[in-house]
C-alpha positions as a Markdown table, in Angstrom:
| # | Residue | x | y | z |
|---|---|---|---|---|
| 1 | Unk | 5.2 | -27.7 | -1.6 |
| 2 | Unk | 4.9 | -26.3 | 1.9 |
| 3 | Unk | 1.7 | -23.9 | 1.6 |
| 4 | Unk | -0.7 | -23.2 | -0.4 |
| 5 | Unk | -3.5 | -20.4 | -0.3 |
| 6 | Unk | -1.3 | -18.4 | 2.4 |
| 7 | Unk | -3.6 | -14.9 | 3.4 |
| 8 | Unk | -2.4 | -11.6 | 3.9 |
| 9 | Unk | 1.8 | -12.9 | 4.1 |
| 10 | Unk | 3.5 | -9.9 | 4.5 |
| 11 | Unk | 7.2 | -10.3 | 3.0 |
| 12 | Unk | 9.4 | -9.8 | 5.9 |
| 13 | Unk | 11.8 | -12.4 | 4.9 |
| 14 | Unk | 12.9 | -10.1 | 2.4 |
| 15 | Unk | 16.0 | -9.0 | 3.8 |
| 16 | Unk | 18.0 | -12.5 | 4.4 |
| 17 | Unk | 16.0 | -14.3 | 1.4 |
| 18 | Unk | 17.9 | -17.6 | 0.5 |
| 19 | Unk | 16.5 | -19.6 | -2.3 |
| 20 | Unk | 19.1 | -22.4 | -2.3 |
| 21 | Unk | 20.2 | -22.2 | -6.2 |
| 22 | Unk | 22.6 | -24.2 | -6.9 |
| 23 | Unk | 25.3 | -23.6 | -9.7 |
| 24 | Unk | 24.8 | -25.8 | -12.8 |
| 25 | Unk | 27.9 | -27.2 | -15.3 |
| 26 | Unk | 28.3 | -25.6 | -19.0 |
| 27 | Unk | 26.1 | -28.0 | -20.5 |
| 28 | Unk | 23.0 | -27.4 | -17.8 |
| 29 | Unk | 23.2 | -23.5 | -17.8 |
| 30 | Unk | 22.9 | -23.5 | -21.5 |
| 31 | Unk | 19.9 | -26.1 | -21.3 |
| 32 | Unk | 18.5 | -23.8 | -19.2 |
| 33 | Unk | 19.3 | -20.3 | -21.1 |
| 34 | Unk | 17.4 | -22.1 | -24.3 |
| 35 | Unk | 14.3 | -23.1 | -22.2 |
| 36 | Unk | 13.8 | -19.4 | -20.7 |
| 37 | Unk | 14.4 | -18.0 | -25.0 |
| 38 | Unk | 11.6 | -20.9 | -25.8 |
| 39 | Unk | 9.4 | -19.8 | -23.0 |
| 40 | Unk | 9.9 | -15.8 | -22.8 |
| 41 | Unk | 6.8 | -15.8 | -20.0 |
| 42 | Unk | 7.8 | -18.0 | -17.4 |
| 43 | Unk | 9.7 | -17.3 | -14.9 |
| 44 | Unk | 12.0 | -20.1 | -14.5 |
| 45 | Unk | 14.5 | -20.7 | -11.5 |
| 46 | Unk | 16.5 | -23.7 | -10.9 |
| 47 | Unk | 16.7 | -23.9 | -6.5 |
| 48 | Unk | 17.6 | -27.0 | -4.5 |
| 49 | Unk | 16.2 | -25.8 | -1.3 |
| 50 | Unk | 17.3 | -27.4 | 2.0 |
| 51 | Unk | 14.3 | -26.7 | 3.9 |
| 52 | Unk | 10.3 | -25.4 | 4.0 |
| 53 | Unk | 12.2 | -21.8 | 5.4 |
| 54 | Unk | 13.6 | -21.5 | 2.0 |
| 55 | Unk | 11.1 | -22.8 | -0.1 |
| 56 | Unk | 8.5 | -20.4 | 1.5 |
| 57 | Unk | 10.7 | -17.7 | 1.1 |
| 58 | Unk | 10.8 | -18.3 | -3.3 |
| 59 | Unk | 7.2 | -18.6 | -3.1 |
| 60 | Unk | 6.4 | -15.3 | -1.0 |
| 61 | Unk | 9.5 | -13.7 | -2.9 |
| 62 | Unk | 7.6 | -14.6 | -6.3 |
| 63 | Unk | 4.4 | -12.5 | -7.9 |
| 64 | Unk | 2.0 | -13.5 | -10.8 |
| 65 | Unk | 1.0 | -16.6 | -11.7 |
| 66 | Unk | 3.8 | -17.7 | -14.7 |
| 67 | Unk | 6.3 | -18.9 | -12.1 |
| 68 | Unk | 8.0 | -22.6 | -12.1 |
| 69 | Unk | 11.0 | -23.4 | -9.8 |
| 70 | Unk | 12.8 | -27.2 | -10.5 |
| 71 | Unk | 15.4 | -28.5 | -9.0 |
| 72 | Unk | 19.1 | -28.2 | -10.2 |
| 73 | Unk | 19.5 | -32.6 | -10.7 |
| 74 | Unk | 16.2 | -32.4 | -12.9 |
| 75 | Unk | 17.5 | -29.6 | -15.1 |
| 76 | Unk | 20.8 | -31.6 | -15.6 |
| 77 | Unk | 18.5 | -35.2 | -16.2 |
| 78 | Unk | 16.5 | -32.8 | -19.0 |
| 79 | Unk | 20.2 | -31.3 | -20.6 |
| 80 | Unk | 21.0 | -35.5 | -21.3 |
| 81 | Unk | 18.0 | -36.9 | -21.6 |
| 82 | Unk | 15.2 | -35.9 | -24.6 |
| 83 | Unk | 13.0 | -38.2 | -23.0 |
| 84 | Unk | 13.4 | -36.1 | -19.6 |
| 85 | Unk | 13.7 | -33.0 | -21.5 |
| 86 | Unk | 10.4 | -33.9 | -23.1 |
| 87 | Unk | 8.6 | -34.9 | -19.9 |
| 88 | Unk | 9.3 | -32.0 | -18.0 |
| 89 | Unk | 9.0 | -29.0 | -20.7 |
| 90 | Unk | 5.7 | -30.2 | -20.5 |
| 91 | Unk | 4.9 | -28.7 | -17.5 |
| 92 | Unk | 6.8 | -25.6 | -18.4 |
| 93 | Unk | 4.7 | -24.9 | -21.4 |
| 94 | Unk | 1.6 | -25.7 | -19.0 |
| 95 | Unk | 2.4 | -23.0 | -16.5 |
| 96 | Unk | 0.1 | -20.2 | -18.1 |
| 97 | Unk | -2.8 | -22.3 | -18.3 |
| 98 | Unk | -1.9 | -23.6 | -14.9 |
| 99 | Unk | -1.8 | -20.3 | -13.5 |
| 100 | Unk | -4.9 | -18.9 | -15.1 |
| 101 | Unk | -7.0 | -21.9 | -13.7 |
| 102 | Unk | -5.6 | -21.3 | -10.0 |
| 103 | Unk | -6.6 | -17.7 | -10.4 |
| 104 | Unk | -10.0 | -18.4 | -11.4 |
| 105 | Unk | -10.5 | -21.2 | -8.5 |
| 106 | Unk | -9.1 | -18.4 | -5.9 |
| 107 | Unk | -11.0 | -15.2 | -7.0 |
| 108 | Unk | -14.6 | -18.3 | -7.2 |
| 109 | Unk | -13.7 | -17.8 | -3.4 |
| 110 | Unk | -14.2 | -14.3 | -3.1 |
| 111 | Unk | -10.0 | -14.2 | -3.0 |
| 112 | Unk | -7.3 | -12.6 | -4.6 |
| 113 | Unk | -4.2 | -14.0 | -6.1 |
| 114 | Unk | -1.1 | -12.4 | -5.0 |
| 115 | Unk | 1.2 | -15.6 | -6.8 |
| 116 | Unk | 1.1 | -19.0 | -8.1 |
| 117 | Unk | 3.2 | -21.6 | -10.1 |
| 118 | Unk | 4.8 | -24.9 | -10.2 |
| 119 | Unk | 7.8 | -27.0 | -8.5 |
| 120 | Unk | 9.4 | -30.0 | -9.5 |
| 121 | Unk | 11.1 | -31.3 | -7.2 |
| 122 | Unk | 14.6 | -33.6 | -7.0 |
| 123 | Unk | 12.6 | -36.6 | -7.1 |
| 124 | Unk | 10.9 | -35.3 | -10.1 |
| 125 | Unk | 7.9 | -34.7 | -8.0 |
| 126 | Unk | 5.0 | -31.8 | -9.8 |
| 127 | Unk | 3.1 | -30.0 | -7.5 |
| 128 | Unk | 1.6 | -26.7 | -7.8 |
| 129 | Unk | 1.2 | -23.8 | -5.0 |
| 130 | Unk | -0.6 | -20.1 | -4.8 |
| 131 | Unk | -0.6 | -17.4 | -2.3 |
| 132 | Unk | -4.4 | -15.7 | -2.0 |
| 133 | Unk | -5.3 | -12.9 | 0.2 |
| 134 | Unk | -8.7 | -11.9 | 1.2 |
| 135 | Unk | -10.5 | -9.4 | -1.2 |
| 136 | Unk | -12.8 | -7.1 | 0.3 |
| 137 | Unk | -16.7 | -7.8 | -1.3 |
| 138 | Unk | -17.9 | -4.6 | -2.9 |
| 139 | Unk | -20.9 | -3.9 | 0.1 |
| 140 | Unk | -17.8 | -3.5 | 2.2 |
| 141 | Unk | -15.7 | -1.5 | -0.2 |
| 142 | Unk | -19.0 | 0.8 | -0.5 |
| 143 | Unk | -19.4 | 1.2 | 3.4 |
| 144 | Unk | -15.7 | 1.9 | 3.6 |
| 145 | Unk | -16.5 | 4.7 | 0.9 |
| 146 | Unk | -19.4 | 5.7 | 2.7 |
| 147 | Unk | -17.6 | 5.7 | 5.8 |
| 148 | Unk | -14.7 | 8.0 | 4.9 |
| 149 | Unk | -16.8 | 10.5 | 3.2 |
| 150 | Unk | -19.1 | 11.2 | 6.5 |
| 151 | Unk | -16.1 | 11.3 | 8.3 |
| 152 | Unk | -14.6 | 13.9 | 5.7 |
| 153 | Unk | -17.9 | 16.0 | 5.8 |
| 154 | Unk | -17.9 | 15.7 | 9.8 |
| 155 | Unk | -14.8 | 17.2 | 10.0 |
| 156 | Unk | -15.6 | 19.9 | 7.0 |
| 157 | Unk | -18.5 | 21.2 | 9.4 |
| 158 | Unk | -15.8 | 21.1 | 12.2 |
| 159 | Unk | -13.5 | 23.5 | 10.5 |
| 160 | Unk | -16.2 | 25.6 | 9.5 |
| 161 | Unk | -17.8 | 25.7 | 12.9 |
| 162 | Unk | -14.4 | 26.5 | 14.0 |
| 163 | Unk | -13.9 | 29.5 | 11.6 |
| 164 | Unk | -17.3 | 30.8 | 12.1 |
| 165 | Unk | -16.4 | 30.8 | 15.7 |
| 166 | Unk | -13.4 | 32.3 | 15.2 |
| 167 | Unk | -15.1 | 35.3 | 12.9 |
| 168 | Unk | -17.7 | 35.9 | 15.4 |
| 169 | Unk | -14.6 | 36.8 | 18.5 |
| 170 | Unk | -12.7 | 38.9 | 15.9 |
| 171 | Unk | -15.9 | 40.4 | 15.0 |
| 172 | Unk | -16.5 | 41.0 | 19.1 |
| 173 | Unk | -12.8 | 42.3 | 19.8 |
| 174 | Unk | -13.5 | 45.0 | 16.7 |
| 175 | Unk | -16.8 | 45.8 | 18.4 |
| 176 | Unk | -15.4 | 45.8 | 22.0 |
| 177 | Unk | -12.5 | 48.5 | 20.7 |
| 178 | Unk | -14.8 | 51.0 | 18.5 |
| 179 | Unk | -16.7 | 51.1 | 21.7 |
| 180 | Unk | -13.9 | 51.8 | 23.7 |
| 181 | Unk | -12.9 | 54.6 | 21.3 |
| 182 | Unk | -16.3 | 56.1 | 21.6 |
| 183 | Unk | -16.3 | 56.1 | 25.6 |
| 184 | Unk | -12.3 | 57.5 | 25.3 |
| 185 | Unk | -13.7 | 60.6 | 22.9 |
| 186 | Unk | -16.7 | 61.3 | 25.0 |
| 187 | Unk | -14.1 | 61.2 | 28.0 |
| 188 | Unk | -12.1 | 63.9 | 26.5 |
| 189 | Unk | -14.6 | 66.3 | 24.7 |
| 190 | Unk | -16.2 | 66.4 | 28.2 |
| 191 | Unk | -12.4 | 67.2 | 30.0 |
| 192 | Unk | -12.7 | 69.9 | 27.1 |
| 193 | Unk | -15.4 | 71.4 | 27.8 |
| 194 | Unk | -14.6 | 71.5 | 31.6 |
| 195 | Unk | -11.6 | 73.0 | 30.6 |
| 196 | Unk | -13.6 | 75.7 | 28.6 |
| 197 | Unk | -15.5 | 76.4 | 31.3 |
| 198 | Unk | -13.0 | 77.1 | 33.4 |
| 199 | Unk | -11.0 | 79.3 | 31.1 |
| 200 | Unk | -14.4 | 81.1 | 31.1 |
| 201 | Unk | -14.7 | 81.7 | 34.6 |
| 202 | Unk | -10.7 | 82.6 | 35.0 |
| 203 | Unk | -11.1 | 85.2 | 31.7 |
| 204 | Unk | -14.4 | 86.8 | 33.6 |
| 205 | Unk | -12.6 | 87.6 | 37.2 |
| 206 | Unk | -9.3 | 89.1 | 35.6 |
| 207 | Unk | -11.5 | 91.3 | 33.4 |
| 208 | Unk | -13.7 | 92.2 | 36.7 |
């Protein structure tokens, strides 16, 4: 197969995905319809792919690790042949255990599996491939952690600073207009009481 242990493959190829299967004859698809019945957890696809392109494109299409693709010619060799039918189912019935020791090899790295399985081949060829992707150790994990909360707390004592500040102007404006009230009342009783004055002072001469 074209790669194994690919990191951090993000599935772009998605959209024009092209896994060259091929059609199989009565006989073939019904093979193959009993084998997936006999083994309900593996994933089994029949693709004769024309180039690495396609084949990378099953592999990074695929997830888990209970995955076996096998080319159309050998599925038609196992539908007429017990002896190729029992050579090859072999492999199919060994694709859990296959799986489970890739996974354990990868995550002894320090990695973690994103997919794994088997191919045969059209020359009848076995050979097994896995996608991996860094895993993050858990001192890094806990600085992350770490990180995020100061960063949450920073900007907690930002938004309070910020109301405070806020509260302390509103507080100002409130005090800057109750003293502007005062001065505005002491303004008028003062007009007031010029005006009583006066009123006085006119009464007393028209009385005189």
């Amino acid at each position: 197969m074209a790669i194994s242990g690919v990191t951090d493959y993000t599935n772009t190829y998605a959209a024009d995905r092209a896994n060259g299967s091929s059609t199989l004859n009565g006989d073939s698809q019904a093979y193959l319809n009993s084998l997936k019945e006999k083994y309900p957890d593996v994933n089994i696809t029949v693709a004769d792919f024309k180039n690495g392109k396609q084949e990378d494109a099953y592999m990074f299409g695929s997830s888990g690790g209970n995955n076996i693709v096998i080319a159309s010619n050998i599925i038609e060799q196992m539908a007429s042949d017990p002896a190729a039918a029992a050579k090859y189912e072999k492999y199919i019935a060994e694709v859990p255990e296959s799986a489970k020791i890739m996974k354990d090899g990868i995550e002894a790295h320090g990695n973690e599996m994103v997919a794994c399985g088997t191919a045969i081949d059209k020359n009848g060829k076995v050979t097994y491939w896995s996608i991996s992707r860094h895993k993050p150790s858990k001192e890094s994990q806990s600085v992350s952690y770490k990180k995020t909360l100061q960063e949450q707390l920073e900007e907690k004592r930002a938004k309070k600073k910020e109301e405070e500040a806020l509260k302390e102007k509103r507080l100002e404006k409130a005090e800057t207009l109750i003293l502007i009230r005062c001065r505005l009342i002491a303004v008028i009783m003062l007009i007031m009481r010029v005006l009583s004055h006066w009123i006085q002072i006119l009464a007393n001469i028209k009385t005189k």
